[in-house]
N, C-alpha and C positions, 0 to 999 in steps of 0.2 A: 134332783131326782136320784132314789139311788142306785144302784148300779144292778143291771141283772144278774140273773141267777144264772143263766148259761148262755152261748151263742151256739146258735145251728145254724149247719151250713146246708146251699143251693146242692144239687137239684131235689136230692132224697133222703140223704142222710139225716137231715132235721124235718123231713116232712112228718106231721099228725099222724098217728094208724086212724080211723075210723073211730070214734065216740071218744077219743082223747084230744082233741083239737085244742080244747081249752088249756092245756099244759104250756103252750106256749106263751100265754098270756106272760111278761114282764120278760122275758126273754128277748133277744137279738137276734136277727133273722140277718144270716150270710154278714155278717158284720154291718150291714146297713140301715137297717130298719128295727128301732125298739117296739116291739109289740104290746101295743095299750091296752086292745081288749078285741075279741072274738064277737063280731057282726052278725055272718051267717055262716049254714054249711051248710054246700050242695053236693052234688053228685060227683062235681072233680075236685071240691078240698074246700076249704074255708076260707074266708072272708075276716081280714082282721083291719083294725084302726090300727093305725101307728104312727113312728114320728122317724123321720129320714135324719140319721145323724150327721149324717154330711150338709143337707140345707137347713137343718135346723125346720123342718114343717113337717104339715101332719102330708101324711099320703094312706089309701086304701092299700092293700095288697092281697093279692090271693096263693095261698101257698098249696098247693095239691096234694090230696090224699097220696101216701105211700105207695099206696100198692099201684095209683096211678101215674104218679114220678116214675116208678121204678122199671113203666113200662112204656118203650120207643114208642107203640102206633097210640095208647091212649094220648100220650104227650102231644104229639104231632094232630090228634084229633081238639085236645083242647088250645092247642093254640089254632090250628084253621076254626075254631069258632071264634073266640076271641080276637084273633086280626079281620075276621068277617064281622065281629060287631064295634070295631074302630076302635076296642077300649089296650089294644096293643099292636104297638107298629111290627114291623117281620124284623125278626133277630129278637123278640121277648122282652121288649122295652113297653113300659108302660107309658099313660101319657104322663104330661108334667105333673107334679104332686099340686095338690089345693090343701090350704089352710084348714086345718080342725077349727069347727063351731066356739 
């Protein structure tokens, strides 16, 4: 595979703005995650396939709009939903990755 085009980094600096999510496609997220391709996008960021270059597997991950990285209480709202719907433990840990189809 060849090499991306850039790595963005956690929490904001490499987040999407709004209608650009797809720019991250073939890119590096925080050194960890090679981004495959763009899933969905909702209301706190997008949804991408990727591949975890540390386990060698595929994992989902969700990167948050900019503007909502960039602000403490949306942060803290999107993670008390998501540690409320069990798809992340508390400290922003996801669960273990799963194999891509």
């Amino acid at each position: 595979m060849d090499a991306p085009d850039r790595d963005v980094e956690a929490p904001y600096a490499g987040a999407p703005e709004r209608g650009r999510e797809g720019e991250l496609v073939g890119c590096t997220f925080d050194g960890k995650f090679l981004i495959l391709r763009l899933v969905g996008v909702g209301g706190f960021g997008a949804v991408y396939s990727a591949r975890d270059l540390s386990l060698g597997c595929g994992a989902a991950i969700k990167i948050l709009h900019r503007d909502v990285a960039a602000d403490d209480a949306s942060r803290a709202g999107f993670l008390e939903v998501a540690v409320g719907a069990g798809g992340v433990r508390p400290g922003g840990e996801g669960q273990a990755p799963s194999p891509l189809p």
